[in-house]
C-alpha positions in Angstrom: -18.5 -14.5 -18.8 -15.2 -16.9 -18.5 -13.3 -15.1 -21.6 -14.3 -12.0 -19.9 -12.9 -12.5 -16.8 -9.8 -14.4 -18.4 -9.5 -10.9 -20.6 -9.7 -9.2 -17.7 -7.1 -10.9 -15.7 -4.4 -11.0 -18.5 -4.6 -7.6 -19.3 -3.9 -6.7 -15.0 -1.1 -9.3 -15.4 0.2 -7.2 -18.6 -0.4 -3.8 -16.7 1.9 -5.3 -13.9 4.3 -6.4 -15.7 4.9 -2.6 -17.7 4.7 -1.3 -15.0 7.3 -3.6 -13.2 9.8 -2.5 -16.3 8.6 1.1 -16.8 11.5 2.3 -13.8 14.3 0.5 -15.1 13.5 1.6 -19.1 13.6 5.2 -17.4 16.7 5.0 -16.1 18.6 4.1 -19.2 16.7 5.6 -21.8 15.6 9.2 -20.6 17.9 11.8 -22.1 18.5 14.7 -20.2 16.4 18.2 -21.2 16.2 21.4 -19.5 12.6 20.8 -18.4 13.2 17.3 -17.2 13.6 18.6 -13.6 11.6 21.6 -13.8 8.8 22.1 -10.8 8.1 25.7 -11.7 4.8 26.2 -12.8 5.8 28.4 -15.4 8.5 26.8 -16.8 6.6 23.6 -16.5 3.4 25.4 -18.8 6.3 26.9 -21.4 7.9 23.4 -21.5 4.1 21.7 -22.8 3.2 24.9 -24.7 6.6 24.5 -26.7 6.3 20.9 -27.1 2.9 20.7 -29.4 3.4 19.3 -32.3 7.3 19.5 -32.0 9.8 17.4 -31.4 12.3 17.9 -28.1 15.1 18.1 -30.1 13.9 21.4 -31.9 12.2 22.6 -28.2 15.2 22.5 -26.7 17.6 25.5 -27.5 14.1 27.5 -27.8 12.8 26.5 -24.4 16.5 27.5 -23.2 16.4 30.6 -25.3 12.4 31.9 -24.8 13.1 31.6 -20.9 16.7 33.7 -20.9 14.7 36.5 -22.5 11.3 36.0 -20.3 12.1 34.7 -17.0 8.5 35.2 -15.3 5.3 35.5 -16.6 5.3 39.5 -16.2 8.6 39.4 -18.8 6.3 37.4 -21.2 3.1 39.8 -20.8 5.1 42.5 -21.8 7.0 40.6 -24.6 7.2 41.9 -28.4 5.3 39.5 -30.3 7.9 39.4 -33.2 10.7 39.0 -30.6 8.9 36.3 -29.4 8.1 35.1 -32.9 11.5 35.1 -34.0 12.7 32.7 -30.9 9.9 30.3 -31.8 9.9 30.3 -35.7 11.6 27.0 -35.9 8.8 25.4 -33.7 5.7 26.7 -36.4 2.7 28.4 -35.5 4.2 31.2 -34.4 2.1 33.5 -34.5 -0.8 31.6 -32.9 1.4 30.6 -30.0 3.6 33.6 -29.5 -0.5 35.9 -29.3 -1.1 32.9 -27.0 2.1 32.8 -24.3 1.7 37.0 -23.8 -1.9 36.5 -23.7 -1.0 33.6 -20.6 1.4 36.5 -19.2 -1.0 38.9 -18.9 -3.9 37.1 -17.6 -1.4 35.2 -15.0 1.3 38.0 -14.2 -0.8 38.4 -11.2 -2.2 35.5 -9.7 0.6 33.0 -11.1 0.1 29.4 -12.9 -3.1 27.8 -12.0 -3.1 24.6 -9.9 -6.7 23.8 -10.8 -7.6 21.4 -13.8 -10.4 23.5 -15.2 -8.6 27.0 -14.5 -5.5 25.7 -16.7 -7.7 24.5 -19.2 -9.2 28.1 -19.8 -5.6 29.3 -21.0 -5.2 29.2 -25.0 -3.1 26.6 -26.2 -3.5 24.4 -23.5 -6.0 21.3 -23.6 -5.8 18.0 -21.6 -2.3 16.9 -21.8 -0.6 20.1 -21.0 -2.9 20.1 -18.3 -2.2 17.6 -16.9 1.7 17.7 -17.4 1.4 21.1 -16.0 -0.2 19.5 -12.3 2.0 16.6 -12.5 5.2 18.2 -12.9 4.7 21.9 -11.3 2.1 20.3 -8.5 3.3 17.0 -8.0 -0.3 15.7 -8.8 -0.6 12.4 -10.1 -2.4 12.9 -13.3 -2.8 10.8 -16.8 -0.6 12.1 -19.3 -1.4 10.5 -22.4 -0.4 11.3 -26.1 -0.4 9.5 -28.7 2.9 7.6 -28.2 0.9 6.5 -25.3 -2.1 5.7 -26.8 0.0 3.7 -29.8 2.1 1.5 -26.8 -1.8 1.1 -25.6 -3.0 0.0 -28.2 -0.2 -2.6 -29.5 -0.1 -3.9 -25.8 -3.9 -5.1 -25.0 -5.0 -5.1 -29.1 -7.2 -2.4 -27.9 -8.6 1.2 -29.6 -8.2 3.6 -27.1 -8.6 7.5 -27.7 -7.0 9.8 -25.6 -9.0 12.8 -26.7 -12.0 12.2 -24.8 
């Protein structure tokens, strides 16, 4: 149908035109973080594990801190769980995430950071996003890495619902 269409083309035209701005917010807006730059797998996975559900100005001295006492993922299989519970108090769920960073050193120490979709997904505390994150920024895969400031910019942009947890 003609609105259709005319929907169709406005939203491409509002698409380009975030995307024509998205490089230049970039530059003067991103802060720099220890993980901006980071292309190690593992550092990369820490980074997203730390970041659930907490904010990068608390992830920050504790992403610093967590990988100054476990610098490869055979120091974090063999880390003490209240060691590692005491450097990521701050963030909450300690408990859940500290069983769940050893349990990723142990099942990894051997074969490394998985560059497979799927294989990532199979690690506890990591679901779509981190997934993602993790083969954009270790891999250099283009993936979507959408969260929910995402989905609100989204949504406020093209007056659309989108959900980002399908």
């Amino acid at each position: 149908t003609p609105a259709t269409n005319q929907t169709a083309v406005k939203d491409r035209q509002t698409v380009e035109d975030v995307r024509a701005d998205r490089p230049d917010w970039g530059e003067e807006n991103l802060r720099s973080v220890p993980w901006r730059d980071a292309t190690d797998p593992y550092e990369v996975l820490v980074a997203e594990i730390l970041h659930q559900t907490a904010a990068a100005e608390k992830v920050e001295p504790i992403y610093t801190e967590l990988l100054a006492t476990y610098p490869s993922l055979n120091d974090l299989a063999e880390a003490d769980r209240d060691r590692l519970g005491d450097i990521i108090y701050s963030l909450g769920f300690q408990n859940q995430r500290s069983d769940a960073l050893i349990k990723i050193g142990q099942e990894l120490r051997d074969s490394g950071v998985p560059s497979e979709f799927q294989d990532l997904l199979e690690l506890p505390y990591v679901g779509r996003y981190a997934a993602n994150a993790t083969l954009c920024f270790a891999y250099d895969e283009p993936q979507p890495i959408v969260d929910a400031n995402v989905v609100r910019i989204y949504n406020r942009i093209f007056d659309k619902e989108f959900d980002y947890r399908d």
